[in-house]
C-alpha positions as CSV (number, residue, x, y, z in Angstrom):
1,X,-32.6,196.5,225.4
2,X,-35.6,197.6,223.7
3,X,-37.4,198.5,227.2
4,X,-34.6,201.2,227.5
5,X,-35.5,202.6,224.0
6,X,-38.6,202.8,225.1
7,X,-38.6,204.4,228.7
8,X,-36.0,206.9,226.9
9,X,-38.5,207.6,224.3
10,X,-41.6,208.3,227.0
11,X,-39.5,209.7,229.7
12,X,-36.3,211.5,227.9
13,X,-37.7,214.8,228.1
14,X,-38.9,215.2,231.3
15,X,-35.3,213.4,232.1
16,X,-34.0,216.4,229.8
17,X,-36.2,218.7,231.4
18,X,-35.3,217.9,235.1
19,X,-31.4,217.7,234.9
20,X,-31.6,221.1,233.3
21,X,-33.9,222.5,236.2
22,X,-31.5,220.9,238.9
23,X,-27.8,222.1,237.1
24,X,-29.9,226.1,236.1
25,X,-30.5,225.4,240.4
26,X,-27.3,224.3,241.1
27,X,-25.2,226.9,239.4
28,X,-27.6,229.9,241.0
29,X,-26.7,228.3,244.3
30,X,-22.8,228.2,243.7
31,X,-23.3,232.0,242.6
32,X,-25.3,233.0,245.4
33,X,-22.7,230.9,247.7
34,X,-20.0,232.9,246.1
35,X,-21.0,236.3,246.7
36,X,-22.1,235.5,250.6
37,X,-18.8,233.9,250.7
38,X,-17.2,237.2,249.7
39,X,-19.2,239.7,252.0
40,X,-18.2,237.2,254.9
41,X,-14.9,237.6,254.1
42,X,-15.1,241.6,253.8
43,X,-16.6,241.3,257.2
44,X,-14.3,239.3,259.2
45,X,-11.4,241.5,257.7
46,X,-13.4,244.7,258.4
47,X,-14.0,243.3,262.1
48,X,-10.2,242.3,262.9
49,X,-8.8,246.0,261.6
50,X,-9.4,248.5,265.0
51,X,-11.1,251.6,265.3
52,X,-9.9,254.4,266.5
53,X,-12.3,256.1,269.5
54,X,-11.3,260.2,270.0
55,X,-12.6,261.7,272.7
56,X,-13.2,265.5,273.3
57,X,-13.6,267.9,275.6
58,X,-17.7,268.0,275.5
59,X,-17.6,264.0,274.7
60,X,-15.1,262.0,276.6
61,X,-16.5,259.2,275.2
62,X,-15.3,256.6,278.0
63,X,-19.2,255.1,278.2
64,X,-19.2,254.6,274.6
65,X,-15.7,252.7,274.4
66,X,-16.9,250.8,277.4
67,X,-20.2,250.0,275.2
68,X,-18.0,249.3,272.0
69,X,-15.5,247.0,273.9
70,X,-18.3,244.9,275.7
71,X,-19.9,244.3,272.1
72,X,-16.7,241.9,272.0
73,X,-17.0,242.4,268.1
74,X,-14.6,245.4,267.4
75,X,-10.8,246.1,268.4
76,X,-11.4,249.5,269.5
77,X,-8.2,251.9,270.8
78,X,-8.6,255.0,272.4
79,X,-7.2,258.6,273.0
80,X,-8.2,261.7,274.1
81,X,-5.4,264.0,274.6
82,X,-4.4,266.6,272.2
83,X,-2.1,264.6,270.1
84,X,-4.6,261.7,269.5
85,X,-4.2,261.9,265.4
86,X,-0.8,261.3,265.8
87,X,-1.8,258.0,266.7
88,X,-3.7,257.1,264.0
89,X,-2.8,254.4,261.8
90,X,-3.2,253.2,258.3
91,X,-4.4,250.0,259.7
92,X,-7.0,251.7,261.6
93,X,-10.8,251.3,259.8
94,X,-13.0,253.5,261.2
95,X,-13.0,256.8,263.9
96,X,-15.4,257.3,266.6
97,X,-15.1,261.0,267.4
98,X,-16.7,263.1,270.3
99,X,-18.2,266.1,268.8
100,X,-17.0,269.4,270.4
101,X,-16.6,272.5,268.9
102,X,-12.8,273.1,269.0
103,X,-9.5,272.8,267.2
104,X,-9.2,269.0,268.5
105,X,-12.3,267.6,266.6
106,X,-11.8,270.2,263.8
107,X,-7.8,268.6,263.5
108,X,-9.5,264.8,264.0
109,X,-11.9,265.1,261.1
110,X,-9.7,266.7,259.3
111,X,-7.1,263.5,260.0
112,X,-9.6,261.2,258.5
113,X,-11.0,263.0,255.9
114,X,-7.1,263.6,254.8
115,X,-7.0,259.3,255.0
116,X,-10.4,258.4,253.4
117,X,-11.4,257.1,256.7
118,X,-15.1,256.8,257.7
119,X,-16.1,259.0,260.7
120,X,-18.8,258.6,263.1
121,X,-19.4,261.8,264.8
122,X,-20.8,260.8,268.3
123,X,-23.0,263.9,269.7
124,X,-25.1,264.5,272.2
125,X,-28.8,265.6,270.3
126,X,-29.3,268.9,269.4
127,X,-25.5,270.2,270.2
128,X,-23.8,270.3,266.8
129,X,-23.5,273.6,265.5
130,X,-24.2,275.0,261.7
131,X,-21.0,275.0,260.9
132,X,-20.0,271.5,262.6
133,X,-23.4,270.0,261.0
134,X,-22.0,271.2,257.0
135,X,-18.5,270.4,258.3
136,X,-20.0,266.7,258.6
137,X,-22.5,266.8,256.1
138,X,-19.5,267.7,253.6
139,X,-17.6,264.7,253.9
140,X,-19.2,261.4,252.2
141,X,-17.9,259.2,254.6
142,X,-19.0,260.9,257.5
143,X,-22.4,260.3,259.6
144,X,-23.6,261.4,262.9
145,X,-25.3,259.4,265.5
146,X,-26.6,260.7,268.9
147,X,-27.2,257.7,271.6
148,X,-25.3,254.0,272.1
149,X,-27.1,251.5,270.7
150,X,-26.9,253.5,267.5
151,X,-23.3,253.8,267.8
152,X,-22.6,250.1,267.9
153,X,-25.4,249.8,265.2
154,X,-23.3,252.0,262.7
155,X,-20.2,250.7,264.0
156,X,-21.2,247.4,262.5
157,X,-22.5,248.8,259.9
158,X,-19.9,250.5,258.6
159,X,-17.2,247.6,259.4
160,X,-19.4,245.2,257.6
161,X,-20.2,247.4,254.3
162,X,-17.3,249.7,253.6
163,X,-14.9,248.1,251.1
164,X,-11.4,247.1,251.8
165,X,-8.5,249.0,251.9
């Protein structure tokens, strides 16, 4: 019994000392585990909601639903006839509209903006006008990108980062 006493005695505070180091470590790794848990979880629900691809008459934007179907990450629907904001939904997370400047991407914006609804303005470089460039650059939740892979980059990026609905 009195061997005990003794090793307590010599070795109790770095016994002390150590199980506070390993619980201090433990609990930072639960919290860290935690909040990678919950951007996971933003991420997979982002992914599963679709986007909605609008097409124009100066971007059809058939290549880039192509691109954004073969991604196999998004569920992306499509329209480009003159009614397509009648077809979009409160489940839908993001549009993907064709810049042109006409009435149908003036009444698409203005269909998302009217929801909250991110935009990405796909364009070709060079071919948005003044007034389409502040129409865009007016909205906070609106950003322009010009070629594929940066489609699909802020795609993801939005579908990963915006919060839930």
């Amino acid at each position: 019994m009195s061997n005990w006493i003794e090793l307590i005695k010599e070795y109790g505070p770095q016994v002390a000392q150590w199980a506070i180091s390993l619980g201090l470590g433990a609990s930072g790794g639960l919290g860290a585990a935690k909040v990678a848990l919950k951007k996971q979880r933003r991420v997979l629900a982002n992914l599963q909601r679709p986007i909605m691809v609008i097409g124009t008459q100066d971007a059809d934007m058939i290549d880039q639903i192509k691109l954004l179907k073969e991604v196999d990450l998004f569920s992306v629907t499509d329209h480009r006839g003159e009614k397509a904001t009648d077809f979009v939904k409160a489940g839908h997370r993001l549009m993907v509209l064709g810049y042109s400047d006409s009435d149908r991407f003036a009444r698409a914006f203005d269909c998302a903006k009217s929801r909250t609804m991110p935009v990405l303005v796909y364009a070709k470089p060079n071919s948005v006008s003044p007034e389409g460039m502040a129409k865009i650059s007016g909205y906070s939740y609106a950003s322009l990108c010009n070629t594929d892979i940066r489609l699909v980059s802020d795609v993801f990026a939005v579908m990963s980062t915006f919060p839930e609905k």
